[in-house]
ZAPA-482574 format. One record per residue: x, y, z of N, C-alpha, C, O, CB in turn. Coordinates in steps of 0.1 Angstrom, whole numbers, padded with zeros to 4 digits, always signed. Glycine has a CB too. Layout:
! residues N
XYZXYZXYZXYZXYZ...
! end
This chain:
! residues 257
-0189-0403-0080-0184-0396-0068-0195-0395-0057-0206-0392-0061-0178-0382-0072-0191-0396-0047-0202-0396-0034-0204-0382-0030-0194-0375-0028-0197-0404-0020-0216-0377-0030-0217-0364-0027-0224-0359-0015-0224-0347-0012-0223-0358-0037-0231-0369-0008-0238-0365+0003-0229-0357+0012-0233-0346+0015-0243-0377+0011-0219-0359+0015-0210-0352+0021-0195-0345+0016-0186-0352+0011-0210-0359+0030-0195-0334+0019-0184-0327+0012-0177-0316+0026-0183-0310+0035-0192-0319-0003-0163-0316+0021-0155-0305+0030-0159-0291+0023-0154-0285+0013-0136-0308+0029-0165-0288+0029-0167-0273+0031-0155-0263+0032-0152-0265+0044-0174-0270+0043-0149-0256+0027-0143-0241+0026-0143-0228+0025-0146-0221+0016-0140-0241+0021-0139-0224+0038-0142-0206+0039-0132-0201+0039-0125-0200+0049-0147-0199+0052-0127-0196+0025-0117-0187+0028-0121-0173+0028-0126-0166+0020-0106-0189+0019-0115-0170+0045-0114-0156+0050-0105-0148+0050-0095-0154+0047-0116-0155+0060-0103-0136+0053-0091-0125+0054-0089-0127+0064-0083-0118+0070-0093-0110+0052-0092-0139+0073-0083-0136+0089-0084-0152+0089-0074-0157+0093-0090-0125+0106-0093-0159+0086-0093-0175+0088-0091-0180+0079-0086-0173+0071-0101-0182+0092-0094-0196+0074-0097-0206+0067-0103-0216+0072-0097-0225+0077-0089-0210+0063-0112-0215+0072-0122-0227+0082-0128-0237+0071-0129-0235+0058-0139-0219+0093-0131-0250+0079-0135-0262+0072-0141-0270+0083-0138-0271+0094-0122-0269+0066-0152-0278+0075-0159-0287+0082-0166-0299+0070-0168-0296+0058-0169-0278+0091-0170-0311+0076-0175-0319+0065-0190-0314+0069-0193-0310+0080-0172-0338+0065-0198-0313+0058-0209-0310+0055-0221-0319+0047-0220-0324+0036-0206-0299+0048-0231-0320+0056-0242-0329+0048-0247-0323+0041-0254-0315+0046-0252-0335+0055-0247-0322+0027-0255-0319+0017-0268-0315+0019-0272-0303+0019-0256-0327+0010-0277-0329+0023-0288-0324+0023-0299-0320+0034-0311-0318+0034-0291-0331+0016-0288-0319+0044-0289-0313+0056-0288-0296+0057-0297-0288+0061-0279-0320+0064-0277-0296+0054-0273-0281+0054-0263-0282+0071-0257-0273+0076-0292-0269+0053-0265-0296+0073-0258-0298+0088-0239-0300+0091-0234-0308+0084-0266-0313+0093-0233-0295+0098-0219-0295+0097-0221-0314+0108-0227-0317+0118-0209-0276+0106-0209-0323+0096-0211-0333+0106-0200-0334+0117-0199-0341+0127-0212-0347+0099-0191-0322+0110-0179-0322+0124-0173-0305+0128-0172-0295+0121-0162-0332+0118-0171-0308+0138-0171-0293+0145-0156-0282+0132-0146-0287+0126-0164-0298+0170-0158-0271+0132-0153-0264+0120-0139-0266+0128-0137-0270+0140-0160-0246+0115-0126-0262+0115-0121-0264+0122-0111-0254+0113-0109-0255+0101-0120-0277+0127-0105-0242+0123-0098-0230+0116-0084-0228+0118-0079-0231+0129-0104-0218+0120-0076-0222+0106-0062-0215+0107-0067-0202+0102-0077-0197+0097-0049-0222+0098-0050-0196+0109-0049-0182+0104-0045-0184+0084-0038-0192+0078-0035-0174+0116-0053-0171+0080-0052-0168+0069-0034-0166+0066-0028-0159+0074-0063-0156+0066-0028-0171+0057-0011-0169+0058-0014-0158+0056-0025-0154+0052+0001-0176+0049-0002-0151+0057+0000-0134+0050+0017-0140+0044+0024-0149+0049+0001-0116+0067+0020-0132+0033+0007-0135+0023-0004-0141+0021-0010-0143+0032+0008-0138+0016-0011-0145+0012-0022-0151+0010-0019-0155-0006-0026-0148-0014-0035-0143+0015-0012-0161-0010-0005-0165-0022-0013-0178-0025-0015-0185-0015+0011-0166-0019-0017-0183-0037-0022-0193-0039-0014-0204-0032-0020-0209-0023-0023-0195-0052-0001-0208-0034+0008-0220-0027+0002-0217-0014-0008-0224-0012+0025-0218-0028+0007-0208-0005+0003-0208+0009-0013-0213+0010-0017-0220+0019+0006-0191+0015-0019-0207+0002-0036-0211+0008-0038-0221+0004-0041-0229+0013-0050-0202+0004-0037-0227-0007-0036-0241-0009-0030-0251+0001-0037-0261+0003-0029-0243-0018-0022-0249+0005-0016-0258+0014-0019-0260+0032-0016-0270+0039-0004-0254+0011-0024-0251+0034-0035-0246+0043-0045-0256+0040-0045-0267+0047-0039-0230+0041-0054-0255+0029-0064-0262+0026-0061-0275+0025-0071-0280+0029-0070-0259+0016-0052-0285+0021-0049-0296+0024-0044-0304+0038-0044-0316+0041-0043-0296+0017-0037-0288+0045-0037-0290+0060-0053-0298+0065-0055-0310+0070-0035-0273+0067-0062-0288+0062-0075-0289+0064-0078-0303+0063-0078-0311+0072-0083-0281+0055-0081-0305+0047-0084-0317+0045-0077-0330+0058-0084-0338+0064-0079-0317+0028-0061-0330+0059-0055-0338+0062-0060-0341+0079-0062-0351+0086-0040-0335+0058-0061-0328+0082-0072-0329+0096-0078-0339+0094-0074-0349+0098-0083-0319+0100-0089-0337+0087-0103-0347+0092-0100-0359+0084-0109-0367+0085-0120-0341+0088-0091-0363+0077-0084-0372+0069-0096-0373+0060-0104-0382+0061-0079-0386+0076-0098-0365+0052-0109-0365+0041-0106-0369+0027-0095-0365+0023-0115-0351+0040-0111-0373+0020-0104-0382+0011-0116-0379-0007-0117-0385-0018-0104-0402+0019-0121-0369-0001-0135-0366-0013-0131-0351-0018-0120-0345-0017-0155-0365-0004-0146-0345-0025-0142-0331-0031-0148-0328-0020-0155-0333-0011-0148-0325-0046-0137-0312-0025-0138-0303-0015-0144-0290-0025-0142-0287-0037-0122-0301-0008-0154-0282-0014-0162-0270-0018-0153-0254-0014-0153-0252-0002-0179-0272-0009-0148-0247-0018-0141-0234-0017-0154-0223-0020-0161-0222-0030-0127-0234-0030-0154-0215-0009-0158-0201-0008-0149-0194-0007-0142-0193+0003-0166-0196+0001-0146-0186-0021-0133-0179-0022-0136-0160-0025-0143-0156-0033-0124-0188-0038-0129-0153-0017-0134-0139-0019-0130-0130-0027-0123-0121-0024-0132-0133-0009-0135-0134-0041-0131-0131-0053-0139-0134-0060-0145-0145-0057-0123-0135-0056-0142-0127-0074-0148-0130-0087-0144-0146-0091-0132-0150-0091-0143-0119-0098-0153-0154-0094-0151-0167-0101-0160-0171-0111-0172-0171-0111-0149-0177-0093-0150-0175-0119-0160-0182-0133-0152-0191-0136-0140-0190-0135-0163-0174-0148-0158-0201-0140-0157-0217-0141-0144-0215-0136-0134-0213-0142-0158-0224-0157-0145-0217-0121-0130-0219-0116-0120-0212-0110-0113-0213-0100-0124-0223-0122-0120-0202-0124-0107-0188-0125-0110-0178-0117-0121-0172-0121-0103-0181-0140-0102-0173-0104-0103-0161-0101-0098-0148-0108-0086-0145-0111-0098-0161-0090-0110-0142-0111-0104-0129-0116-0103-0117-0110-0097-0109-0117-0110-0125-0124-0105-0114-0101-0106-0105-0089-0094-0105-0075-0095-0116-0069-0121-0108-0083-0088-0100-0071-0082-0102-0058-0085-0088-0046-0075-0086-0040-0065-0104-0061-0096-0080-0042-0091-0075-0036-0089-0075-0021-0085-0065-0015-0093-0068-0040-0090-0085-0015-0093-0091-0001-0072-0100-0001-0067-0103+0010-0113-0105-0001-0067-0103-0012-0063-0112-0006-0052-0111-0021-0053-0104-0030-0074-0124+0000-0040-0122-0018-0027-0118-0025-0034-0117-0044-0044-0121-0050-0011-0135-0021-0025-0109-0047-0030-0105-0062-0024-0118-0072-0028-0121-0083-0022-0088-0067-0019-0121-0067-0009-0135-0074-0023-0147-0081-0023-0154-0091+0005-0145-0056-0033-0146-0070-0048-0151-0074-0055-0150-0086-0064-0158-0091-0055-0146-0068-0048-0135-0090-0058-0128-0106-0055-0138-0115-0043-0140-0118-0051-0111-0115-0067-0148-0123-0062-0152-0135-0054-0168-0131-0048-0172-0141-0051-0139-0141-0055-0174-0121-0054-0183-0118-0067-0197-0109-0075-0195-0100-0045-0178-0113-0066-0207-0117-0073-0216-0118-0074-0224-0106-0065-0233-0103-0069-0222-0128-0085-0221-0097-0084-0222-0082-0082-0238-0081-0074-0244-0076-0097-0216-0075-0096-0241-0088-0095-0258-0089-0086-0267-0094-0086-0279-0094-0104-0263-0095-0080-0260-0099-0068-0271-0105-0056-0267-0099-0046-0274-0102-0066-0270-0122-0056-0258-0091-0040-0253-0081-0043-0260-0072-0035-0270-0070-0036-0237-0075-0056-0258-0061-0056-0268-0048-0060-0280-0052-0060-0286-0042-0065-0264-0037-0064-0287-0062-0065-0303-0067-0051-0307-0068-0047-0318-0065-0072-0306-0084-0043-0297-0071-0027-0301-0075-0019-0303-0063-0008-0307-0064-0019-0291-0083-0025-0300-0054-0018-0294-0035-0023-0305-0032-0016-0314-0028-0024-0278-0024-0036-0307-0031-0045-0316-0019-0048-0331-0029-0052-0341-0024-0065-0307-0015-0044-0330-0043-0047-0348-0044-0063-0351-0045-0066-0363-0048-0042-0357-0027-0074-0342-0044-0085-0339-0047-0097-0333-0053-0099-0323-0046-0086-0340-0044-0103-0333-0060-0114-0329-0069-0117-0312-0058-0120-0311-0046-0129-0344-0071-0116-0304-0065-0122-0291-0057-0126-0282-0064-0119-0277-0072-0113-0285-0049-0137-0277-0061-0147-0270-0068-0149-0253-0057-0151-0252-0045-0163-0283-0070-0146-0241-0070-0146-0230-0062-0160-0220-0067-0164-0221-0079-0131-0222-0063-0165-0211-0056-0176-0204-0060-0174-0191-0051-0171-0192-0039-0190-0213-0058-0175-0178-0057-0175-0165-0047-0181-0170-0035-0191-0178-0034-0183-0150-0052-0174-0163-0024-0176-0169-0011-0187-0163-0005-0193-0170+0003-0163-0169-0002-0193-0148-0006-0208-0148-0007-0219-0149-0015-0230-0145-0012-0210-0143-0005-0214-0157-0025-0228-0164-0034-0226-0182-0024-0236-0190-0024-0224-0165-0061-0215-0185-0019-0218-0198-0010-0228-0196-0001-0237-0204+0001-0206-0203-0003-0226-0186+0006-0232-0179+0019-0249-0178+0012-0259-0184+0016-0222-0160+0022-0246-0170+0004-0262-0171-0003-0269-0182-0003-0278-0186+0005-0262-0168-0017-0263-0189-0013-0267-0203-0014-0273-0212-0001-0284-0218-0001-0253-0210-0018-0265-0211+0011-0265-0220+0018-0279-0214+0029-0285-0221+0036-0249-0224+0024-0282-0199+0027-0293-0194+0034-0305-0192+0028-0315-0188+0035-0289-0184+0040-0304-0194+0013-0317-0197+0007-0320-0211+0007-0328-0215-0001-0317-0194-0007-0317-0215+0012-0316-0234+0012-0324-0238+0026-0334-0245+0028-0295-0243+0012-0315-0231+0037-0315-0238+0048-0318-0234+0057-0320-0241+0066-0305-0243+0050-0320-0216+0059-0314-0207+0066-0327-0196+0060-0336-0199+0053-0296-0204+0063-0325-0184+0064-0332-0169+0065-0339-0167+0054-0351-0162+0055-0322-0156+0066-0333-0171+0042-0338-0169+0031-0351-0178+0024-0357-0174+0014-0327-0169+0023-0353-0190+0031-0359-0202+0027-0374-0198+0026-0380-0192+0036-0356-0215+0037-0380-0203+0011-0390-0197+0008-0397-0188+0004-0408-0189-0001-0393-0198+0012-0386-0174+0005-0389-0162+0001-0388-0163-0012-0381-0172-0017-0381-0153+0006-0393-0154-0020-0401-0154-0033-0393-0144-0043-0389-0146-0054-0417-0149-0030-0392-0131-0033-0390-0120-0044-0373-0117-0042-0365-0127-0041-0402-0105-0041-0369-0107-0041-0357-0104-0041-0350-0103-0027-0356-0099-0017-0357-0093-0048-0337-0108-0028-0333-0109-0011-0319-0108-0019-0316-0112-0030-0337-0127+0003-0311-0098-0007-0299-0094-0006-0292-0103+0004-0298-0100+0015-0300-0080-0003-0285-0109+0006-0273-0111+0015-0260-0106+0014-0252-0108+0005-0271-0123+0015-0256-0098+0028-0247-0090+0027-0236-0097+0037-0239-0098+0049-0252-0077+0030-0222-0101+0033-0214-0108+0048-0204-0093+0050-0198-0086+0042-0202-0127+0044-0206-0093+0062-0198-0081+0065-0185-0086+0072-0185-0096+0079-0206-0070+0075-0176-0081+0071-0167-0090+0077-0152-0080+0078-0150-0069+0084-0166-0105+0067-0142-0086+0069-0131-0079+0065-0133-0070+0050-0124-0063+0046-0120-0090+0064-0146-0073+0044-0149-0066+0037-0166-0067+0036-0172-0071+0046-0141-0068+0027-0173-0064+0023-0188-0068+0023-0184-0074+0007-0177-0072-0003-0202-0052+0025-0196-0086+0013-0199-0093-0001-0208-0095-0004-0215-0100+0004-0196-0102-0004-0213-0092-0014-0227-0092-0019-0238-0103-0026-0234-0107-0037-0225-0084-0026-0252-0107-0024-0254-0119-0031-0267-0114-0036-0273-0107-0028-0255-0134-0022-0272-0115-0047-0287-0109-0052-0292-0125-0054-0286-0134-0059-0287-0097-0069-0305-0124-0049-0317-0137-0056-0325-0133-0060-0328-0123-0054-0324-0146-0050-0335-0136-0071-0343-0130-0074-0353-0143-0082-0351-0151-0091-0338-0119-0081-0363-0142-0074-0375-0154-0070-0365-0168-0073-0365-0174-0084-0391-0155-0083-0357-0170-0062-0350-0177-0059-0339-0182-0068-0334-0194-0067-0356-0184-0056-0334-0174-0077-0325-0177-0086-0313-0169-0084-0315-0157-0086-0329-0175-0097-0301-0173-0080-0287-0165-0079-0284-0154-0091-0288-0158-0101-0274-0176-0080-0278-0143-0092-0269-0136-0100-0259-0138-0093-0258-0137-0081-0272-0121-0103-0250-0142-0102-0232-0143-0092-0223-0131-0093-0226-0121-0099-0219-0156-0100-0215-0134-0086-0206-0125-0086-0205-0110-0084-0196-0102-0087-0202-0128-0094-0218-0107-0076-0220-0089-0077-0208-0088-0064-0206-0095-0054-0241-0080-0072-0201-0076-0068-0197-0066-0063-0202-0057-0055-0194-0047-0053-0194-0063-0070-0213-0056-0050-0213-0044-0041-0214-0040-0029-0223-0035-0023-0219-0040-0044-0198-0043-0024-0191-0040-0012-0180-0033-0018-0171-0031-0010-0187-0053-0003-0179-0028-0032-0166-0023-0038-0178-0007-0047-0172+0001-0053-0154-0039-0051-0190-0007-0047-0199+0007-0051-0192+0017-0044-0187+0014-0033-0215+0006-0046-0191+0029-0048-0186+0042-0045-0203+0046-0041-0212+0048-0050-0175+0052-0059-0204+0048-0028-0208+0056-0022-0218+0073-0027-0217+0076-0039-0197+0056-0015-0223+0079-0021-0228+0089-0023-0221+0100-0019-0222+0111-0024-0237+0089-0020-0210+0095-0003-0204+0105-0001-0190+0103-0005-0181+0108+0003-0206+0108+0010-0186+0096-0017-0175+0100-0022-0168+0086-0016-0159+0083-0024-0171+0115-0018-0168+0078-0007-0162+0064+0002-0166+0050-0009-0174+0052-0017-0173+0061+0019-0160+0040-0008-0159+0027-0012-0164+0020-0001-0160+0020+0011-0146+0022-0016-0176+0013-0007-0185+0013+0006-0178-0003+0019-0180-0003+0031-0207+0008-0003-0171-0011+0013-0165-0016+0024-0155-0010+0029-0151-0015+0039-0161-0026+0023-0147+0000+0025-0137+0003+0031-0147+0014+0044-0143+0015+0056-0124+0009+0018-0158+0021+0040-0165+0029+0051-0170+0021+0062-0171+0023+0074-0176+0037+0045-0175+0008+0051-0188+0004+0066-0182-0011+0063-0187-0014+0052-0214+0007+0062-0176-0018+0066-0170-0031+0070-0167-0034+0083-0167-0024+0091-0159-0034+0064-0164-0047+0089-0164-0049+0099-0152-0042+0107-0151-0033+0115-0164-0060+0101-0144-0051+0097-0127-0045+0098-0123-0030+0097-0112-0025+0097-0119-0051+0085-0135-0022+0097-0134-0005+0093-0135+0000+0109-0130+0008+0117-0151+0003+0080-0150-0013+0111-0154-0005+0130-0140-0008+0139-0138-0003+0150-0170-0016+0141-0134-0016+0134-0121-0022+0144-0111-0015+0142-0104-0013+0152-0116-0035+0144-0110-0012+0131-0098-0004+0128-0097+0010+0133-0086+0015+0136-0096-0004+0115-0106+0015+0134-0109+0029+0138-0117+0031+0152-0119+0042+0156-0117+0035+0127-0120+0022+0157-0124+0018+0168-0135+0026+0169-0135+0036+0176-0115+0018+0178-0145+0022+0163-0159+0032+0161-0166+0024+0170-0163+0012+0170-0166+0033+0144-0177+0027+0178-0186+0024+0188-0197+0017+0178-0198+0022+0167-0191+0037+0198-0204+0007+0180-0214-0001+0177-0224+0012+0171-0226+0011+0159-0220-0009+0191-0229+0019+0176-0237+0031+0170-0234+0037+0158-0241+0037+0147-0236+0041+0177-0223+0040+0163-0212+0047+0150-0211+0039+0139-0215+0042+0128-0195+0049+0156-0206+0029+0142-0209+0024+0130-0223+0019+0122-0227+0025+0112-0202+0015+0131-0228+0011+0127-0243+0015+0126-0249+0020+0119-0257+0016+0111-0246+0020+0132-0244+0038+0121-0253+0046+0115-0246+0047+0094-0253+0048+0084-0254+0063+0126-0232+0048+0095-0226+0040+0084-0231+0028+0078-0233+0026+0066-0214+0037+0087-0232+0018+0086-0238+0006+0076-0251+0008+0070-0255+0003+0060-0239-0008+0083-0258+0018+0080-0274+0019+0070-0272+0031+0063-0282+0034+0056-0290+0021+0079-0264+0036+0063-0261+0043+0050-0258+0038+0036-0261+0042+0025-0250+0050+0054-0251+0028+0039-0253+0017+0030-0259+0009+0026-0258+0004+0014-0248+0012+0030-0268+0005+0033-0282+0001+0033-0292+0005+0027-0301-0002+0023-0286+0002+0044-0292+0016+0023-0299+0024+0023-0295+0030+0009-0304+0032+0002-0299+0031+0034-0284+0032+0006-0277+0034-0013-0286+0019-0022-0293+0017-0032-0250+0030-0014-0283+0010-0012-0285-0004-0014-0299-0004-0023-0300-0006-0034-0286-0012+0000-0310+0001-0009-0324-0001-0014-0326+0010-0023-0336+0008-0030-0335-0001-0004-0321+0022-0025-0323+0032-0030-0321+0029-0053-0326+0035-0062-0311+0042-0021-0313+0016-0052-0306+0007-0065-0314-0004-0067-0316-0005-0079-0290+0001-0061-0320-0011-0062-0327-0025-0060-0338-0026-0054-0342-0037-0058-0321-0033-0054-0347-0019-0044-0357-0021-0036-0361-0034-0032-0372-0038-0034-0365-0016-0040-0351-0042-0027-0352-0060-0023-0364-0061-0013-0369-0051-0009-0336-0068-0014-0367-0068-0010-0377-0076-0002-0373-0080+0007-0382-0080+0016-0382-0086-0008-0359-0087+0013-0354-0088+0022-0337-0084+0024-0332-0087+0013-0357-0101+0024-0329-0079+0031-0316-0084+0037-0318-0087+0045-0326-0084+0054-0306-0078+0040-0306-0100+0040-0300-0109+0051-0288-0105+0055-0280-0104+0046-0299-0122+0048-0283-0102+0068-0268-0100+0070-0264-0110+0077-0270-0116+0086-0265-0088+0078-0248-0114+0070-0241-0123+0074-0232-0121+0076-0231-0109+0077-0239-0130+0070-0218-0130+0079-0204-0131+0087-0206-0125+0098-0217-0126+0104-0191-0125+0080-0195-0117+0101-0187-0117+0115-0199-0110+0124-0200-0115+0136-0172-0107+0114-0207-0101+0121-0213-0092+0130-0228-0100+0127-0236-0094+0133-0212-0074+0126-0233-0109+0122-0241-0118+0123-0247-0122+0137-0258-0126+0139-0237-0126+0117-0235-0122+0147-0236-0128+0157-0239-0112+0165-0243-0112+0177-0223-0138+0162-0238-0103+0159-0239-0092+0171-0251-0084+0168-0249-0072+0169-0227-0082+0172-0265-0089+0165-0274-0081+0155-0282-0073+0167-0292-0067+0163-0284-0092+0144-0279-0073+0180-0284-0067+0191-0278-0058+0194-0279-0054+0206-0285-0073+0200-0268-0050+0184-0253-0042+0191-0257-0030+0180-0253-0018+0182-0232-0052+0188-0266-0034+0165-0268-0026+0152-0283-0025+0148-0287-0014+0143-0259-0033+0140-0290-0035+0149-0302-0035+0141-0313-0027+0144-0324-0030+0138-0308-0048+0140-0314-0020+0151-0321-0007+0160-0316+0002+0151-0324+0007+0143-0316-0004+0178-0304+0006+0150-0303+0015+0144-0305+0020+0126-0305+0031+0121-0293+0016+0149-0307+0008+0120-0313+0002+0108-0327+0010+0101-0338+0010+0106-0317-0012+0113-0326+0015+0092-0337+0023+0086-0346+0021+0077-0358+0026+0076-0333+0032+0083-0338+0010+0066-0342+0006+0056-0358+0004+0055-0363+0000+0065-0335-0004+0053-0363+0006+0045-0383-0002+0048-0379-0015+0045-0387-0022+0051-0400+0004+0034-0370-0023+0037-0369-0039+0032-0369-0047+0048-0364-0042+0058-0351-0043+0022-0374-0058+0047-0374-0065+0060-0356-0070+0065-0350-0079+0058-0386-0079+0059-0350-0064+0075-0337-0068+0077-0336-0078+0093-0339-0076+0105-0327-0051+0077-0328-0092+0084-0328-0102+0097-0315-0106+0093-0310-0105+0082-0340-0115+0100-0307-0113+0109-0296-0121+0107-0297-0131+0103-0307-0138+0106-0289-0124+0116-0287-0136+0093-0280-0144+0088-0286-0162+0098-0284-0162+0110-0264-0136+0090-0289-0171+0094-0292-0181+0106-0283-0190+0107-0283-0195+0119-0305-0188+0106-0275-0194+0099-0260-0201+0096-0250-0195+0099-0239-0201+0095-0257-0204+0083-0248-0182+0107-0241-0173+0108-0229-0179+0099-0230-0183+0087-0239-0168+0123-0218-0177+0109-0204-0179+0101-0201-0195+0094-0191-0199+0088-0191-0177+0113-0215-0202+0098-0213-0215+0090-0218-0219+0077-0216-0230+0072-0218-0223+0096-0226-0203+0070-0230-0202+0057-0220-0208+0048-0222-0218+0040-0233-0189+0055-0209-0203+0048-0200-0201+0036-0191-0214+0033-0185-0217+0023-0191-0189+0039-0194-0222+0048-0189-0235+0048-0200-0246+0040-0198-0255+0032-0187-0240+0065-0214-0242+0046-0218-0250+0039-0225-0247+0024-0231-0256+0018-0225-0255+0048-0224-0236+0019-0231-0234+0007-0217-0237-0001-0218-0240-0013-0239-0218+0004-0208-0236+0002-0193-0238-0004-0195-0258-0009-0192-0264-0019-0177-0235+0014-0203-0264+0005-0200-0279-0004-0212-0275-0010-0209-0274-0021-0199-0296+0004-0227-0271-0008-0236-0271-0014-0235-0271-0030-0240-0279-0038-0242-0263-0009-0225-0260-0033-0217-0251-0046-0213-0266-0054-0219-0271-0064-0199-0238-0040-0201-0273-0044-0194-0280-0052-0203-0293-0055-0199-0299-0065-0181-0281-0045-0214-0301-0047-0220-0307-0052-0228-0301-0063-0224-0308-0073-0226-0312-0043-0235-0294-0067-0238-0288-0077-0228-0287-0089-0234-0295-0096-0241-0277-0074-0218-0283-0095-0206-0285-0100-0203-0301-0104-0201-0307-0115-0197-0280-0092-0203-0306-0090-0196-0319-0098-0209-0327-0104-0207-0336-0113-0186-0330-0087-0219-0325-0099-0231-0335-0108-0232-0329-0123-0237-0335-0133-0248-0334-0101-0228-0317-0122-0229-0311-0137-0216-0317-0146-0217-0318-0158-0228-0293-0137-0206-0319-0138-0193-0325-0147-0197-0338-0150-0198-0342-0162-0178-0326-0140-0201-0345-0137-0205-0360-0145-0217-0364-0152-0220-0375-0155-0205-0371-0137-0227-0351-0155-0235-0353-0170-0227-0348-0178-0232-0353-0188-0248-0346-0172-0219-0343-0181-0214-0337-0191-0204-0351-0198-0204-0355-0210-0206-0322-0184-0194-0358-0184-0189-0366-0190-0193-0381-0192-0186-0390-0194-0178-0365-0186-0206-0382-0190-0215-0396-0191-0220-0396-0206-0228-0405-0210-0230-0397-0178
! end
């Protein structure tokens, strides 16, 4: 299988974006290209979406999925961003069954991770780095001297003051409630700050949606850990998604050689 290049997959609570991705670039070779997330968000519906995708750029290889959910070898076990019908279903083998192609899934901020320890904010750093995507929820990525832990959770930690910390400090929290840049702000380093108070990392990185707005929040920021944006902003998750799946499939074909 050719891996230099792979379709990238972001599945979001409001999008689905896709782009082909140079491996070993970390470079998108075609401009992303997004739908609305269906509502539902039912495996059939997002699947089919994703072959939309594919059929766009007439792509004909594997495809990499950043999916916002717990995953192990494949199976989502987690849904809470998105339809529950997900729990316990076999990502790669539902959209292989939709799209006609090899597709490989990884939590959609350990992609994000991935793709900014590689390419991006994280590159080179040694000791412990957090990446946080804030968005429609928070997702969480731990490294530690450059090695992933998957699947943490902590955008779903109960708080000190009694809150679930994405439902307090997410993107989708400042919009919903129409909280001023400040205001919120002083919530996310509250979280920030449970954060380092648990881990004492060496760096956050913040990513997704407010990545682009780090002149509207990062003043107000308290933490002692060094805190910078995200440098792939919203194109992390696209590309650590093929990064993910090239990884995966070289491991299948040692396995079946």
């Amino acid at each position: 299988m050719k891996l230099k290049k792979i379709l990238g997959i972001d599945f979001g609570g409001s999008g689905i974006k896709g782009a082909i991705v140079n491996t070993k670039t970390g470079e998108l070779v075609t401009e992303r290209h997004r739908i609305p997330t269906p509502s539902p968000s039912t495996p059939d519906s997002v699947a089919k979406v994703i072959k939309e995708i594919a059929d766009f750029f007439s792509w004909d290889g594997a495809i990499g999925i950043g999916f916002p959910a717990v995953v192990l070898n494949g199976v989502a076990l987690s849904a809470a961003n998105i339809d529950k019908g997900w729990v316990n279903t076999n990502v790669n083998k539902h959209v292989s069954k939709i799209t006609k192609l090899p597709a490989y899934t990884v939590n959609d901020a350990d992609a994000a991770g991935l793709a900014e320890m590689k390419f991006g904010a994280g590159k080179n750093v040694k000791g412990t780095v957090f990446l946080l995507t804030v968005g429609t929820g928070i997702g969480s990525v731990i490294f530690s001297r450059g090695k992933l832990v998957p699947n943490t959770e902590l955008g779903h930690v109960i708080m000190p003051n009694g809150n679930e910390a994405e439902i307090y400090a997410s993107d989708a929290t400042r919009k919903r409630e129409e909280l001023s840049w400040d205001d919120w702000a002083k919530r996310f380093d509250e979280y920030l700050n449970y954060i380092e108070s648990l881990f004492w990392p060496d760096l956050f990185i913040i990513g997704g949606g407010v990545s682009k707005k780090q002149e509207k929040f990062f003043e107000h920021l308290t933490v002692k850990a060094k805190v910078v944006p995200a440098q792939l902003l919203n194109n992390a998750g696209i590309v650590g998604a093929a990064m993910a799946a090239k990884l995966m499939a070289k491991a299948e074909e040692e396995e079946e050689s």
